[in-house]
matplotlib code that plots the C-alpha trace (Angstrom):
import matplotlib.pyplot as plt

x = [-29.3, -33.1, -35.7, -36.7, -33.0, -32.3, -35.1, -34.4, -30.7, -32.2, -34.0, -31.0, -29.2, -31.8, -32.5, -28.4, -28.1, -30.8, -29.3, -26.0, -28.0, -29.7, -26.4, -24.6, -27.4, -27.6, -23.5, -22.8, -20.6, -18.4, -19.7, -22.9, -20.9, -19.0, -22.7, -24.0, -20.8, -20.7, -16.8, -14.2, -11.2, -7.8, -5.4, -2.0, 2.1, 2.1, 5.9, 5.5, 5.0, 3.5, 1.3, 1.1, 2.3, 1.5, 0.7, 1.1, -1.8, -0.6, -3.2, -2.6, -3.0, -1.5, -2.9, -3.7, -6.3, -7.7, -8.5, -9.6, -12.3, -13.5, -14.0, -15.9, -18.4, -19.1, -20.4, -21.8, -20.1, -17.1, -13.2, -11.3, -7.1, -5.0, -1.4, 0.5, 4.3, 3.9, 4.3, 1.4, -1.1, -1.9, -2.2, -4.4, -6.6, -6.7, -7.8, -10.5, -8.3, -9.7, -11.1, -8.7, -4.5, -3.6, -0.1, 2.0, 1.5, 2.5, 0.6, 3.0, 2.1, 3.4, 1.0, -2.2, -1.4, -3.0, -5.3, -6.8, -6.0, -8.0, -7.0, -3.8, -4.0, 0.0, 2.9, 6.2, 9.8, 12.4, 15.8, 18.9, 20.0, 23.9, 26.5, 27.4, 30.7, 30.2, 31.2, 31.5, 27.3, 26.2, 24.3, 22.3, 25.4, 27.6, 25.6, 26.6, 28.5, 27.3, 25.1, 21.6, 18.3, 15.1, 11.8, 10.8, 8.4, 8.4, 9.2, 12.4, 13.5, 12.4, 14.7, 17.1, 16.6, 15.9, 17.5, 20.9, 23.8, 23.5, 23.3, 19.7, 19.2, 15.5, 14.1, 10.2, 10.4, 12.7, 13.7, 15.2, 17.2, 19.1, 19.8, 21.7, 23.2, 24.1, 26.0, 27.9, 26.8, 25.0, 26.2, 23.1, 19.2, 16.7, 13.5, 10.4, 10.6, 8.6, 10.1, 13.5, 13.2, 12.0, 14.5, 17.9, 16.0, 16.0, 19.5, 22.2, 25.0, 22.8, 22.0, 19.3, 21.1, 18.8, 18.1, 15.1, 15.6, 11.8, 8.9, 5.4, 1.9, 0.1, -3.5, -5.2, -5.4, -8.9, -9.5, -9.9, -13.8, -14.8, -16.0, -19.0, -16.3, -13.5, -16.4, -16.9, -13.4, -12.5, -15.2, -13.8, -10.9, -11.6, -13.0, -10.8, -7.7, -10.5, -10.4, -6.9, -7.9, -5.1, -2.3, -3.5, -3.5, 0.1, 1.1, -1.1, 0.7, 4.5, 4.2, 2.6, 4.8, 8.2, 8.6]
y = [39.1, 39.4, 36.7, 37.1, 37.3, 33.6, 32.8, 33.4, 32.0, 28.5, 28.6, 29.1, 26.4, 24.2, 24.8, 25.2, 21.4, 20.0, 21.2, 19.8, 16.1, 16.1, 16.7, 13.8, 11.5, 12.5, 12.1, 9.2, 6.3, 5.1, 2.7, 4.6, 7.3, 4.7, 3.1, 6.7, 7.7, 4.3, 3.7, 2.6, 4.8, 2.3, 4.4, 2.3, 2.9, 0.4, -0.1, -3.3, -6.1, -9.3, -6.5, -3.3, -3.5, -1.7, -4.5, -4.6, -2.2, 0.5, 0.1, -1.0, -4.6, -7.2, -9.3, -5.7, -5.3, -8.1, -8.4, -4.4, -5.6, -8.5, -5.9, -3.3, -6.1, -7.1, -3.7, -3.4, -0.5, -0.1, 0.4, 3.2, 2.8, 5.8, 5.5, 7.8, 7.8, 5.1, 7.4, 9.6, 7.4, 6.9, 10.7, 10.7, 7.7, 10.3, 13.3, 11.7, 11.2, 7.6, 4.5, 2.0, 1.9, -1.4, -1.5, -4.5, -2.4, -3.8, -2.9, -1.8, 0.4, 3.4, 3.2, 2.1, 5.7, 7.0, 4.7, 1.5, -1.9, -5.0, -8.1, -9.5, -11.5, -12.2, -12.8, -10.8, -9.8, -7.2, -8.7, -7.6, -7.6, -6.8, -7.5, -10.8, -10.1, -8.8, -10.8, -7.9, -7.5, -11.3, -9.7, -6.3, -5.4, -5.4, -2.8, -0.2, 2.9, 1.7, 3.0, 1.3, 2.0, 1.8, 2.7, 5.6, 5.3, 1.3, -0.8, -1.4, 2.4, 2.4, -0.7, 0.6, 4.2, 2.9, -0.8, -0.1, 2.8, 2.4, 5.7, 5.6, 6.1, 6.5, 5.8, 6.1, 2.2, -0.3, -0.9, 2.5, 1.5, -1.5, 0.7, 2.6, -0.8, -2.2, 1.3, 0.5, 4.1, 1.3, -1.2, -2.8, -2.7, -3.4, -4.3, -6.7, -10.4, -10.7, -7.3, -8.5, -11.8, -9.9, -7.2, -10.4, -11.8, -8.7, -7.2, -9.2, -9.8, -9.4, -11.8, -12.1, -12.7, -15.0, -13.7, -11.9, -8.8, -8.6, -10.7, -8.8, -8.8, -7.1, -5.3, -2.6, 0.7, 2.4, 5.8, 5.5, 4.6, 3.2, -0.1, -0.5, -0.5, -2.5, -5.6, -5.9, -5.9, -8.6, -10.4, -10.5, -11.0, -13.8, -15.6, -15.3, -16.4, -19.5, -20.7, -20.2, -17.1, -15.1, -17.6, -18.3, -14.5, -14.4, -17.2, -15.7, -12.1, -13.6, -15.1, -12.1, -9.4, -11.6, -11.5]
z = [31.2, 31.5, 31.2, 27.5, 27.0, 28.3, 26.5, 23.1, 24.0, 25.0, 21.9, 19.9, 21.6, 21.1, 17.5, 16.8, 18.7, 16.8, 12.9, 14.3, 15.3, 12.1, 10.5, 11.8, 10.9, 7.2, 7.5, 4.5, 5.4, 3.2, 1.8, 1.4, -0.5, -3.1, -4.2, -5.0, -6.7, -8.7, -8.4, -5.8, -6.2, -6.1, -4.9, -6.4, -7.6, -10.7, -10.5, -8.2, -10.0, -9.7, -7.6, -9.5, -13.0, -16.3, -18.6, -22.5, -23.1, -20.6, -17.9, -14.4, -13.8, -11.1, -7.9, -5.9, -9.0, -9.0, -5.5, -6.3, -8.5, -6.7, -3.8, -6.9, -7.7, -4.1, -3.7, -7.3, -8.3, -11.3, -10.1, -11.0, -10.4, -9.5, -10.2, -7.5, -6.0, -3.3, -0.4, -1.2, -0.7, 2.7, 3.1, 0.1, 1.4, 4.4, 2.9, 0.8, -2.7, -2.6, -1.1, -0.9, -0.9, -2.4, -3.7, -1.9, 1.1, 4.8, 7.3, 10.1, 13.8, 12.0, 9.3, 11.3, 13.3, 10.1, 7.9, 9.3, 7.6, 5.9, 7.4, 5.8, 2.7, 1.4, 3.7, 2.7, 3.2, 2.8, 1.2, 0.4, -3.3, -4.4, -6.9, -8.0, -7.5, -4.0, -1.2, 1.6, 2.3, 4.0, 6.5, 7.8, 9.7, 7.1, 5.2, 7.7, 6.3, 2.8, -0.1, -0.4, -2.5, -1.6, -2.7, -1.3, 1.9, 1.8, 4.9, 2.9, 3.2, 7.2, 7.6, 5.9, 8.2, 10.8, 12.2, 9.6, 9.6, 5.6, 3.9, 2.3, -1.3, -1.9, -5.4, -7.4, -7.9, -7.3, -10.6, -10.9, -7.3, -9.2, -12.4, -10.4, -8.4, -11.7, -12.6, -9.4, -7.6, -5.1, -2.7, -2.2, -2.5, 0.4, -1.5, -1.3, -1.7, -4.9, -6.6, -5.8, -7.8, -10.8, -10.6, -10.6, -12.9, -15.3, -14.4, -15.3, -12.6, -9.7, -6.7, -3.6, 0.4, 1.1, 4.9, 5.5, 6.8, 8.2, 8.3, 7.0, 6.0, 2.8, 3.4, 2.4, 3.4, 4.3, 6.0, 9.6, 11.1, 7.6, 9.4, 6.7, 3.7, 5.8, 6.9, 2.9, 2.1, 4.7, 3.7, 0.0, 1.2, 3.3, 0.4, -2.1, 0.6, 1.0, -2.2, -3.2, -5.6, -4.3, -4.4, -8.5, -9.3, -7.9, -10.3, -12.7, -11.9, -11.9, -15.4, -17.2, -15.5, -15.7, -11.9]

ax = plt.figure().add_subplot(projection="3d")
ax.plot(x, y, z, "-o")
ax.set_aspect("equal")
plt.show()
């Protein structure tokens, strides 16, 4: 290579390293992008009520929405809600289909390999829901060799996987888990504690073992390095836990969903 030769390549490395630095610093955050598009995308699965519910006019309402908008006018833009199968989202929050996962979701290791988490705002539980009539389940251990619903890609089905030798059953929602419980193709379903008071409350001949099955924590799901976005959610968050907002809308949520 001759001396004109290096030449003209260190030029071309120079000018190629400073279109790629001026790239990165025109790069929009997060936060930057949702105030130009004027919307936060809710990423949801509206079958989880006092969470995620589809209220008398159709449209998607519950504690995860309410929070959801708080967060909206924070940031001073509108809120749109996508209604998805619940174990889409988190590869959609990944890939850039939304904002924000907020659907009752817990915020385990597995998941944070993937999306990163607000801080927690509800305290929840997997339980154990059977016949009436059934006096062989008491315990995890004794659903072993049995058939048990869950909702597909909820702690509840990676309990049920993963810490039982049930035979998994996986479902849409929960409610279409106890249909099939009621119709006795079930033994048992392994569900949230707030879903599973609604669901004995709407299906005759049903009843809650009262032992937790796991102790967990709701938050929201953000795409990974989103710090802007995640320091105004907690911050909503952390308000709303403050003054009791959350707690009401759960009362608020129970009442006008049945749960």
């Amino acid at each position: 290579m001759n001396k004109t030769t290096k030449l003209i390549s260190l030029a071309l490395c120079v000018i190629m390293a400073a279109m790629l630095f001026v790239g990165c610093g025109n790069q929009q955050s997060a936060l930057e992008r949702i105030k130009e598009s004027g919307e936060l995308v809710m990423l949801t699965n509206a079958a989880f009520p006092p969470f995620e519910y589809l209220g008398n006019d159709n449209a998607v309402a519950g504690v995860d929405v309410e929070i959801a908008h708080a967060i909206a006018d924070e940031i001073g833009v509108s809120l749109k809600i996508v209604d998805m199968d619940f174990d889409g989202i988190v590869t959609s929050i990944q890939s850039g289909k939304g904002d924000i996962g907020a659907a009752g979701m817990t915020a385990n290791d597995e998941r944070r390999k993937s999306v990163d988490f607000s801080i927690n705002y509800v305290d929840a539980a997997q339980l154990i829901i059977v016949m009436k009539d059934n006096a062989e389940i008491t315990t995890p251990e004794d659903l072993a060799g049995k058939n048990v619903g869950v909702q597909s890609g909820t702690t509840g089905d990676i309990f049920v996987s993963d810490e039982t030798d049930a035979v998994p059953f996986r479902f849409k929602n929960g409610a279409d888990a106890a249909v099939e419980l009621t119709n006795g193709k079930l033994d048992a379903v392994v569900i949230d504690e707030m879903p599973a008071n609604l669901i004995v409350s709407t299906y005759e001949g049903l009843k809650i073992i009262d032992t937790p099955l796991t102790e967990e924590q709701y938050a929201i799901a953000i795409a990974k390095g989103n710090d802007d976005l995640k320091e105004i959610i907690d911050g909503v968050i952390t308000k709303l836990l403050e003054s009791g907002q959350i707690d009401a809308w759960i009362e608020e949520h129970k009442l006008a969903s049945g749960s």
